[in-house]
C-alpha positions as CSV (number, residue, x, y, z in Angstrom):
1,X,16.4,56.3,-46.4
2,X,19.9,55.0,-47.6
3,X,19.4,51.4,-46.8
4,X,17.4,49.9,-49.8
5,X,19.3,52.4,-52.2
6,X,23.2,51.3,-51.0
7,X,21.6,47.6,-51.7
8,X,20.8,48.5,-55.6
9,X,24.5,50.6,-55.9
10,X,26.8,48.4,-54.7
11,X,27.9,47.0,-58.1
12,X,28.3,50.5,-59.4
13,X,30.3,51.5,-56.0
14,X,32.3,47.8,-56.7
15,X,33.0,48.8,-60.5
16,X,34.5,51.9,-59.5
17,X,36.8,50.6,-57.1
18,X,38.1,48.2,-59.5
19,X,38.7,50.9,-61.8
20,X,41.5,52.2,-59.5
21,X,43.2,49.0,-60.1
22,X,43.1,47.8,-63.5
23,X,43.4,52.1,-64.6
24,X,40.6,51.8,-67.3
25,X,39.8,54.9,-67.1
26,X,37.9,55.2,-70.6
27,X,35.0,54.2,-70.2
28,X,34.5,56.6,-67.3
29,X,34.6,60.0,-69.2
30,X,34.1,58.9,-72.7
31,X,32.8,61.9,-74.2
32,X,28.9,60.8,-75.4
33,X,28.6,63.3,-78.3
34,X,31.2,62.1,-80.6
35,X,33.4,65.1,-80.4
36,X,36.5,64.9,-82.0
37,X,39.7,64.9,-79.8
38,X,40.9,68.2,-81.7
39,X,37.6,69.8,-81.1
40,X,37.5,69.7,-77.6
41,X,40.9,70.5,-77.1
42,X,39.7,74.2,-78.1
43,X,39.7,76.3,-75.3
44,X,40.7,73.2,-73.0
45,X,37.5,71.8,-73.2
46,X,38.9,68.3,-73.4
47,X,40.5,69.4,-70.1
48,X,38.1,72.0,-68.5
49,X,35.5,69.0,-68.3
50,X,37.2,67.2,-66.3
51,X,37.0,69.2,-63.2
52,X,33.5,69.5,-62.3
53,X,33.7,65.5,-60.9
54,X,36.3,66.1,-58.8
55,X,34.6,69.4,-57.3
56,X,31.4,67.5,-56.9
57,X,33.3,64.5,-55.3
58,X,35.5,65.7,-52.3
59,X,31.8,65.6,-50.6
60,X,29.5,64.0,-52.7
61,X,27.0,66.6,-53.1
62,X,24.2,64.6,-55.5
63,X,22.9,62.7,-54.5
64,X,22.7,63.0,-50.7
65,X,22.2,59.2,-49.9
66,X,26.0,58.9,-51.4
67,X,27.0,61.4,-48.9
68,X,25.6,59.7,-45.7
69,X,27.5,56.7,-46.9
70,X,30.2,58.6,-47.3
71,X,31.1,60.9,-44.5
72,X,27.7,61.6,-42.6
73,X,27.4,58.0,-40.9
74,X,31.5,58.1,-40.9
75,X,33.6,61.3,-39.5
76,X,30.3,63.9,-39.0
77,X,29.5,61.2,-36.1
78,X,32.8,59.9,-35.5
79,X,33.6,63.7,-35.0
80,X,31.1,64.1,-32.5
81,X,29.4,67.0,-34.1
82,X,26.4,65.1,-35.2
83,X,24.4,61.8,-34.4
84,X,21.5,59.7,-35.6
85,X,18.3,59.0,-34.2
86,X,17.3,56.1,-37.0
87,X,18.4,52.9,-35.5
88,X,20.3,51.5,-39.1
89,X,20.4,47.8,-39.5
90,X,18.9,46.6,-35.8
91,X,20.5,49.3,-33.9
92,X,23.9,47.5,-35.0
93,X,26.1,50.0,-37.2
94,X,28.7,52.2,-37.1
95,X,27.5,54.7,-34.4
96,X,27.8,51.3,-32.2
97,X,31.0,50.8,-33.3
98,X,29.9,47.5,-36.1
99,X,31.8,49.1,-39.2
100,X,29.6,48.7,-42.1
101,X,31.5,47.5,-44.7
102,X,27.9,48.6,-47.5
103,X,28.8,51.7,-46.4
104,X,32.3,52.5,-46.1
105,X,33.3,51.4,-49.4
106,X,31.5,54.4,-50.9
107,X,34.2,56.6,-49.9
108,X,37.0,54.9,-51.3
109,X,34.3,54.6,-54.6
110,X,34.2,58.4,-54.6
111,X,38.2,59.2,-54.3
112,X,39.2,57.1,-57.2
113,X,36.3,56.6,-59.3
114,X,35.6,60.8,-59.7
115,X,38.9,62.1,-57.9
116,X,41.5,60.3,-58.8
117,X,40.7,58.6,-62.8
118,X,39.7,62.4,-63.5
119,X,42.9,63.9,-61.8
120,X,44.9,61.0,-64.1
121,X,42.8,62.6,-67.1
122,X,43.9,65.9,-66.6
123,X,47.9,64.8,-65.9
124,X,47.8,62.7,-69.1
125,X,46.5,66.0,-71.4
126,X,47.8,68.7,-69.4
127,X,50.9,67.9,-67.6
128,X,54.2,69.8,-69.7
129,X,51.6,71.2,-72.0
130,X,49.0,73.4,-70.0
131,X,50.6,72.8,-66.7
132,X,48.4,75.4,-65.0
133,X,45.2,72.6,-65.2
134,X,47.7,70.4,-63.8
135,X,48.6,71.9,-61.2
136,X,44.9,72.9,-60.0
137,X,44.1,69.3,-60.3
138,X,47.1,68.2,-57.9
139,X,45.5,70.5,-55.9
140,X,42.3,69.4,-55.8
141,X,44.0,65.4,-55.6
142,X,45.3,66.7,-52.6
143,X,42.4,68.3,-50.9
144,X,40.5,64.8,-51.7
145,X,42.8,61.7,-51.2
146,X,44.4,63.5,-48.1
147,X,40.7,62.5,-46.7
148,X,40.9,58.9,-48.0
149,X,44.3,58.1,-46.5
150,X,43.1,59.9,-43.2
151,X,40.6,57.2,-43.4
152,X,41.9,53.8,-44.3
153,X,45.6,54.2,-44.1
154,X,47.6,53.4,-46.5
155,X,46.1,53.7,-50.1
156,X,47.0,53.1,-53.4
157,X,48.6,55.9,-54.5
158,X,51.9,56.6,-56.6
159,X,50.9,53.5,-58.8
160,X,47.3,54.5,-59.7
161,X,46.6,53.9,-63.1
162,X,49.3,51.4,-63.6
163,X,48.4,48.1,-64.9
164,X,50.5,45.8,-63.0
165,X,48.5,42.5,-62.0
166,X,49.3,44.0,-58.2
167,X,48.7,47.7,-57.6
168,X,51.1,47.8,-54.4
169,X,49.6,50.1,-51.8
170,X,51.8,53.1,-50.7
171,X,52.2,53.7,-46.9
172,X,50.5,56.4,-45.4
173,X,53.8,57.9,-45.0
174,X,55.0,57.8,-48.4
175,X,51.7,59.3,-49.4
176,X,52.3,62.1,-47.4
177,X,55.4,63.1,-48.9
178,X,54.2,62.6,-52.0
179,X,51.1,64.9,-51.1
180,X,53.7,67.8,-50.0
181,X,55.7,67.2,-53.2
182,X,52.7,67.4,-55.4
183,X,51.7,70.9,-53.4
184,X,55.7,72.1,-54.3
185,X,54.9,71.6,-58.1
186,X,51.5,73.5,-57.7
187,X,52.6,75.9,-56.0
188,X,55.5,76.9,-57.9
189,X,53.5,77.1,-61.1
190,X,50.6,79.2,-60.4
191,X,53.1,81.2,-58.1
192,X,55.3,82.1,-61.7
193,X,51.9,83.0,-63.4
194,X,50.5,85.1,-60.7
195,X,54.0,86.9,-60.9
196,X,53.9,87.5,-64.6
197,X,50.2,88.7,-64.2
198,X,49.2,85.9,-66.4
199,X,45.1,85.7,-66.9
200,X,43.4,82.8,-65.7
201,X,42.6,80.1,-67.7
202,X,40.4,78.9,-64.8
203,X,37.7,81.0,-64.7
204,X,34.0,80.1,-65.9
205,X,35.2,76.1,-64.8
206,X,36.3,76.8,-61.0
207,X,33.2,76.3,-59.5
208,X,34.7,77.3,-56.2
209,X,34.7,80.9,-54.3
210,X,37.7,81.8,-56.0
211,X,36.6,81.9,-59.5
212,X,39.9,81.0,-61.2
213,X,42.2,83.4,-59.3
214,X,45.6,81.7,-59.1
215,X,46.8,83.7,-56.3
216,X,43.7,82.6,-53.8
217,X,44.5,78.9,-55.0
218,X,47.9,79.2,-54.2
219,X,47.1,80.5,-50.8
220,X,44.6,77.6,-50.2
221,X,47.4,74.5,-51.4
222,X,49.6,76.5,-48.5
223,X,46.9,75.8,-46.0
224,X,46.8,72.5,-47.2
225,X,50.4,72.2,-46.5
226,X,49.7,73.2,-42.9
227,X,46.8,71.0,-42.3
228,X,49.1,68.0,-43.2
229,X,52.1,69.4,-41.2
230,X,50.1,69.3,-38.2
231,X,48.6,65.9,-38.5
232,X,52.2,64.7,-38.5
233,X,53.8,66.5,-35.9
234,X,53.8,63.6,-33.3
235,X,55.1,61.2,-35.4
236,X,57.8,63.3,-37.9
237,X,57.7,66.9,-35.7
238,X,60.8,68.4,-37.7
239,X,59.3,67.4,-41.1
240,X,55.7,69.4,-39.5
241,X,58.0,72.2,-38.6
242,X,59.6,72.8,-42.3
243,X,56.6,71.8,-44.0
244,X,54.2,74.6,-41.9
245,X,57.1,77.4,-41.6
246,X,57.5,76.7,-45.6
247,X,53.4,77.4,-46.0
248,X,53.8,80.5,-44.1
249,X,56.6,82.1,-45.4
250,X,56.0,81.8,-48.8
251,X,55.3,84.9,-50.5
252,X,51.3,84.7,-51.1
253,X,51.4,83.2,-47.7
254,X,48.0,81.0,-46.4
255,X,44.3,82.1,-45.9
256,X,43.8,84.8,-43.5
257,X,40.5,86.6,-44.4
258,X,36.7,84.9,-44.8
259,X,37.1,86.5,-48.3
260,X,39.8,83.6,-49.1
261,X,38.2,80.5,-47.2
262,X,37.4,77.9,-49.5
263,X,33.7,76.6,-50.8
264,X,32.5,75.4,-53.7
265,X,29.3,77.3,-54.7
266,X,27.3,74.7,-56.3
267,X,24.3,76.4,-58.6
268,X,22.5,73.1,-58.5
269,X,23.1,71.5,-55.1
270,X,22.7,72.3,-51.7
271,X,24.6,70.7,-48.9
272,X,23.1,67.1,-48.6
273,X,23.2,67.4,-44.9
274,X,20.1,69.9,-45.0
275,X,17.9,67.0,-46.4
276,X,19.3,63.8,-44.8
277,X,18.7,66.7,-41.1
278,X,15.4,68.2,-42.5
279,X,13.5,65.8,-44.9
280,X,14.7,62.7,-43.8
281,X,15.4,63.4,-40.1
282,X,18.4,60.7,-40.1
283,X,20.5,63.1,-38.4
284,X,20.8,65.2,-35.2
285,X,22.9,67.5,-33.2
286,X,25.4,65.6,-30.6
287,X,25.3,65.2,-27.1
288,X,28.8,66.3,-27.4
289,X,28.0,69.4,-29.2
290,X,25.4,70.2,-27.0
291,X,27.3,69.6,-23.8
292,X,29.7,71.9,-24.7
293,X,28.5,74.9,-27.1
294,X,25.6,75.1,-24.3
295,X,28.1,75.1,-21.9
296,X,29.5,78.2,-23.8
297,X,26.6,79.5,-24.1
298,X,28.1,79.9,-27.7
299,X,26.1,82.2,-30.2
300,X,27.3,80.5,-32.9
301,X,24.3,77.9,-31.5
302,X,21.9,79.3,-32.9
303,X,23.7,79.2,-37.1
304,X,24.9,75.6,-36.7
305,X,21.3,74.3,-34.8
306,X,17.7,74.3,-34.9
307,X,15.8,74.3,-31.8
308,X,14.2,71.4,-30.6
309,X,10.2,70.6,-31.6
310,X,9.9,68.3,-28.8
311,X,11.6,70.8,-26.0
312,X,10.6,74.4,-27.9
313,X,13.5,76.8,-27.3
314,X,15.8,74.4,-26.7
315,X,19.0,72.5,-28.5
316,X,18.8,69.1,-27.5
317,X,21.4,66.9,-29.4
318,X,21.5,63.3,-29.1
319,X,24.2,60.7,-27.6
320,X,25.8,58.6,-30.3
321,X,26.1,54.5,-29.4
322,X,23.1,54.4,-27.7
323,X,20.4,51.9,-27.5
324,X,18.0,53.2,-29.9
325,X,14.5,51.5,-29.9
326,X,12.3,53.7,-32.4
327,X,13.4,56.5,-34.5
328,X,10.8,59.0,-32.9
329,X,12.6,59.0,-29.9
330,X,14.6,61.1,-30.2
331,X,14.0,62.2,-34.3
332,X,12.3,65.7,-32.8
333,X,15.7,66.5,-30.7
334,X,17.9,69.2,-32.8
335,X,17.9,69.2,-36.5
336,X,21.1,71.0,-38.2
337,X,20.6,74.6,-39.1
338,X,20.9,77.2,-41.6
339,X,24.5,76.7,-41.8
340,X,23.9,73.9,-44.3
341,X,20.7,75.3,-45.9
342,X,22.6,77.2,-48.7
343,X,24.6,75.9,-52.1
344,X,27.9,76.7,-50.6
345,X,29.9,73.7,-48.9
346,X,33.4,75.4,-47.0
347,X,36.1,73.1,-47.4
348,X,38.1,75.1,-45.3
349,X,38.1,78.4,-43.4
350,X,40.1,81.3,-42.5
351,X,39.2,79.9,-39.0
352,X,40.6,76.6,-39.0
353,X,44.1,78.5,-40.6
354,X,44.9,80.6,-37.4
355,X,44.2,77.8,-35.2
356,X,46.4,75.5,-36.7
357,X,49.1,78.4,-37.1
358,X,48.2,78.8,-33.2
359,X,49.3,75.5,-32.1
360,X,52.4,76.2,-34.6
361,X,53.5,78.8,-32.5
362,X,52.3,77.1,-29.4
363,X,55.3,74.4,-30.5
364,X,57.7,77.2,-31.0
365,X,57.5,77.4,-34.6
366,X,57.5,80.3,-37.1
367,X,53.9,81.0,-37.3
368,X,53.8,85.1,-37.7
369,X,52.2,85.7,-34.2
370,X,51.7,83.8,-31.0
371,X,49.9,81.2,-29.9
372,X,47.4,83.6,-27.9
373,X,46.7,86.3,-30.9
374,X,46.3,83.3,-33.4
375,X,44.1,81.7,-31.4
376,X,41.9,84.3,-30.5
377,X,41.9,85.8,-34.5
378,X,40.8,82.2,-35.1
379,X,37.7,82.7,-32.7
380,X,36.8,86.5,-34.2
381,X,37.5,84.9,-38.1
382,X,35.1,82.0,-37.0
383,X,32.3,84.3,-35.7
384,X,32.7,87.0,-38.8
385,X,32.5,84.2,-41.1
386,X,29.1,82.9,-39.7
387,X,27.9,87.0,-39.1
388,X,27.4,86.4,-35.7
389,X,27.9,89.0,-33.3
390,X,29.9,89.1,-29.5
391,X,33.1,87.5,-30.4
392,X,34.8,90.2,-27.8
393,X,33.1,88.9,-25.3
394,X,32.9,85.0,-25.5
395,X,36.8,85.0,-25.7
396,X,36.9,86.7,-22.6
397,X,34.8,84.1,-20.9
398,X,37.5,82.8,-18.4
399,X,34.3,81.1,-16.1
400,X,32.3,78.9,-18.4
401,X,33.1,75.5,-19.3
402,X,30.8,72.4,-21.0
403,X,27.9,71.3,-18.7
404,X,26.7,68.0,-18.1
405,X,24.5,66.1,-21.3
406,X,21.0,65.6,-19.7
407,X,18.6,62.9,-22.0
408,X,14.9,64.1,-20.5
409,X,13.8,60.8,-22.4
410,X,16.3,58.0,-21.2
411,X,18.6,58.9,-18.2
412,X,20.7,56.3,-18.8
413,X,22.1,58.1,-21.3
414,X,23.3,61.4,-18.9
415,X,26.8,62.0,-18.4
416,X,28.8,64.4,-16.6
417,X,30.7,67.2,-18.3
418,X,34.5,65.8,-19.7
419,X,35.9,69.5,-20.8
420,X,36.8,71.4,-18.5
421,X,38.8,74.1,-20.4
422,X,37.2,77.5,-20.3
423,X,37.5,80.0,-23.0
424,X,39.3,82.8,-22.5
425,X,43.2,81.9,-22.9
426,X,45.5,81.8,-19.7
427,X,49.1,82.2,-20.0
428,X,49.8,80.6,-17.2
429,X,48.4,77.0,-18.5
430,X,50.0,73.7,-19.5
431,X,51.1,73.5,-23.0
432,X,48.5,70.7,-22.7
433,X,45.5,73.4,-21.6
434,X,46.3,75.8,-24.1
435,X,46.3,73.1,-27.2
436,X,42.8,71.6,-25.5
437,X,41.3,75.4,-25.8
438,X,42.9,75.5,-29.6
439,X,41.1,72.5,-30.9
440,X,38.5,72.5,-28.6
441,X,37.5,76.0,-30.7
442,X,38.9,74.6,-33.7
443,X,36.5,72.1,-33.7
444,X,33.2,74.5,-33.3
445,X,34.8,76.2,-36.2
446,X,35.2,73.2,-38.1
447,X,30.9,72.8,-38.3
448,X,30.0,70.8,-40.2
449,X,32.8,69.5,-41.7
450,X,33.1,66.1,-39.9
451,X,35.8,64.6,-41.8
452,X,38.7,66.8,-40.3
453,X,37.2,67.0,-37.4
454,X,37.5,63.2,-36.9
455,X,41.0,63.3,-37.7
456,X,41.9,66.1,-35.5
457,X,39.6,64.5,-32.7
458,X,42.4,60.9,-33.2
459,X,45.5,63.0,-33.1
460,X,44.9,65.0,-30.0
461,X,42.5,63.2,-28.1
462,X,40.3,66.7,-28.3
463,X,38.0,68.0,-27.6
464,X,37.0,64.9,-25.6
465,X,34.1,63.0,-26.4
466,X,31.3,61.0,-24.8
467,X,31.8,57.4,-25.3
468,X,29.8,55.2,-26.5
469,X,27.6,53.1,-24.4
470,X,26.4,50.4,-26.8
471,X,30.0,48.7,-28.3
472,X,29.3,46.0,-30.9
473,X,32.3,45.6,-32.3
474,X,32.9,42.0,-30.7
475,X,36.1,43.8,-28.9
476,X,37.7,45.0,-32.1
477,X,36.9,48.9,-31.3
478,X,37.5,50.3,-27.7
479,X,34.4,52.6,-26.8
480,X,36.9,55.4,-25.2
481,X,38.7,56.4,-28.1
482,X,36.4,55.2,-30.7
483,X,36.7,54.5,-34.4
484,X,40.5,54.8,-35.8
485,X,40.2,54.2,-39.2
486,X,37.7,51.8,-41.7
487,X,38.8,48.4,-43.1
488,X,39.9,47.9,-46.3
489,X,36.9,48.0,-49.1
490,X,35.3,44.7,-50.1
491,X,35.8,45.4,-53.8
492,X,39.7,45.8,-53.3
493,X,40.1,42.6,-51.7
494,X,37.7,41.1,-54.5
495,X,40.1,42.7,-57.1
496,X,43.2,43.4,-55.7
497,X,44.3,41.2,-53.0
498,X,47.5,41.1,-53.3
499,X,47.4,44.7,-53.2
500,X,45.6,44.9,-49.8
501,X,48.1,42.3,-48.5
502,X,50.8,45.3,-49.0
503,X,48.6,47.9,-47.7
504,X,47.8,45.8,-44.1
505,X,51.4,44.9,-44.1
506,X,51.8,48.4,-43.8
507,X,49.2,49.7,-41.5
508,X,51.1,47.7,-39.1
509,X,47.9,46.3,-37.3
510,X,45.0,44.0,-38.4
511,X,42.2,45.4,-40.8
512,X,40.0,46.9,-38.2
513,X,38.9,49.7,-36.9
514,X,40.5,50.0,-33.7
515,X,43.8,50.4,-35.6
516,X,45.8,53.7,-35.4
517,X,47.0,55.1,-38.1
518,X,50.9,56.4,-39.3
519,X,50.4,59.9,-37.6
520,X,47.6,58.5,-34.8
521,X,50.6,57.6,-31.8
522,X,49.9,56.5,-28.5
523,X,52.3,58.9,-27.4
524,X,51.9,62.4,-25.5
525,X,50.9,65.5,-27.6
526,X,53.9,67.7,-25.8
């Protein structure tokens, strides 16, 4: 579906990345009624309007072709929850490990043309006047570019919007600090009003769950301050530590109930995986999923996964990097379920919160609990969220593990079983066994949401996933540990070259994919 449409947008995905250097941001939300300045400054309209881009932009909800080019044929595979049948360009893409560069630019396109020139929009009208939009929007920043410098590395950051004839990159790094500084300001503004009892300005334009109450968006920047803690606590572990124990001990604290997880509820738009899965069939349950939520026996199956048409009763997912001769193959293998049918996308979830606060106290941090009763609050918040019933039970499960992945139409694709970690926690295990069971669960709870997934999957090396078995990369990509990161875009090193040259100086490797990241060390997670 996506090929013949990426060929037609390209200019518009070029023109937005060369917004993010030159900072002309005019002509992206001129206003196309001729309202006056002074009239849409009434009840923040100048400002409210700004909002609804960067909402609709963390995932590109509309339309869905953007969103397969933006994360479905990126982390959602790369993750190992999902995997294509349609054999893209000749089989040669990046399930097999050939990164597209048509493709991955659209990402970048998204965080700067509707994130960050609308996020810039709201600082230059808001910031020391209505400083509670400003603050939302850092939040939102955050939320989005933490996914683009997860992605490429280091990204142009602190000097976007500049107009310097070089927009220097910023290491990843420095991004990160600046993330958690940008979280301090947010959090200590909405935290003042929600003191004074201050009404919400927010409400009628927060097209998320929380409906403009400052307290639940303070709650969710402090899980965003633990998300980023851990994914840099094998490179800086006593900056995690403070950054994490600071999230948890602040007063409003971090999300603990379903009621606080974070979606946007979208009136127009469902999630664009239901149609690129259902209509379009471009998209499939993995071998890896299958391997080991069947191995579970999980009842969460049956939310996340329709059964197959080809084997009725069945989930069949399909192995990513395969040889892939005709679509049909394997197209009538396990289309994504009712999770995504709705107009609600979760950006994060009460779920993903105790598990990261369970590897926190797993590391001997501060995380109100231990690792055992975190971990297994994070399995019960996972199974309430989704209404499915027998949590009790499936975290007692200390026999189960993943079974083997079984392809009835081309055996060569078969593979043993590579997890071997049962549910059910053991308090006698490794350090190393008890964080394979926390992200191993955190990453069923994180369906669909590739992106961190992918990112997890790179800094822990869990749960472990099924290599690929067709590697065109020309060597650049090892087919073990799979896709790092994605080269810089085409349109930067059009428009800004001497700004890429600073941002590979910093990523410390050539411009590939098979290059780790700041926080992505060889070294051991303990």
């Amino acid at each position: 579906m996506i090929l013949n449409k990426i060929k037609t947008s390209a200019i518009c995905i070029s023109l937005f990345a060369a917004v993010s250097c030159t900072g002309d941001f005019e002509s992206t939300n001129t206003n196309p009624y001729g309202a006056t300045d002074a009239l849409l400054e009434q009840d923040f309209n100048n400002i409210k309007s700004l909002f609804t881009p960067m909402f609709n932009n963390v995932l590109v909800l509309n339309p869905e072709w953007r969103y397969q080019v933006q994360q479905g044929l990126q982390g959602d595979v790369w993750s190992g929850y999902m995997s294509t049948p349609t054999p893209f360009r000749g089989g040669t893409n990046n399930t097999t490990l050939d990164l597209v560069d048509g493709w991955n630019g659209f990402a970048w396109g998204a965080g700067y043309g509707d994130v960050m020139a609308n996020a810039l929009k709201i600082e230059q009208r808001a910031k020391g006047k209505y400083n509670q939009f400003y603050a939302l929007s850092l939040i939102l920043k955050v939320e989005a570019m933490q996914r683009i410098t997860d992605t490429y590395g280091p990204i142009v950051y602190s000097k976007f919007g500049t107009t310097d004839p070089v927009i220097e990159y910023d290491s990843q790094e420095a991004v990160y600090a600046q993330m958690f500084a940008e979280l301090d300001l947010a959090v200590t503004d909405l935290t003042t009003r929600v003191n004074a009892n201050e009404v919400s300005t927010f409400i009628g334009t927060d097209i998320s769950s929380y409906n403009g109450d400052y307290s639940k968006w303070v709650k969710f920047a402090n899980s965003l301050r633990l998300r980023l803690a851990m994914r840099i606590v094998k490179i800086n572990p006593a900056l995690a530590k403070t950054q994490a124990e600071k999230a948890i001990s602040h007063p409003l604290g971090v999300i603990t109930t379903n009621a606080d997880l974070f979606k946007v509820v979208s009136p127009t738009y469902t999630n664009p995986i239901a149609t690129i899965s259902g209509a379009w069939e471009d998209i499939r349950m993995s071998a890896d999923m299958e391997s080991i939520m069947g191995g579970y026996n999980d009842p969460r199956l049956a939310v996340f996964f329709d059964t197959s048409k080809q084997f009725p009763g069945e989930y069949k997912g399909v192995r990513t990097g395969i040889e892939i001769a005709a679509k049909s193959d394997h197209s009538n293998f396990s289309g994504i379920g009712a999770i995504v049918r709705s107009k609600e996308i979760v950006w994060m979830t009460a779920a993903e919160v105790y598990f990261l606060r369970a590897e926190g106290a797993l590391r001997g941090w501060n995380m109100g609990g231990t690792a055992q009763n975190l971990y297994e609050t994070g399995v019960t918040k996972s199974f309430e969220q989704l209404a499915v019933a027998g949590a009790g039970a499936y975290i007692a499960d200390n026999v189960k593990t993943a079974k083997a992945y079984v392809d009835p139409n081309f055996p060569v694709n078969n593979s043993a079983a590579l997890n071997n970690v049962t549910v059910a926690w053991d308090g006698a295990a490794s350090n190393e066994v008890k964080l394979q069971k926390i992200i191993t669960q955190k990453w069923i709870a994180g369906f669909p949401e590739g992106q961190e997934a992918w990112s997890e999957y790179r800094r822990t090396g869990y749960p472990k996933l099924l290599p690929v078995l067709k590697n065109t990369s020309g060597g650049l990509i090892n087919s073990n540990l799979g896709v790092r990161r994605i080269n810089f875009v085409q349109s930067e090193k059009d428009g800004n070259p001497g700004g890429v040259a600073t941002g590979i100086a910093k990523l410390g490797g050539p411009d590939n994919g098979g290059t780790r990241l700041w926080w992505d060390t060889t070294g051991a997670n303990f």
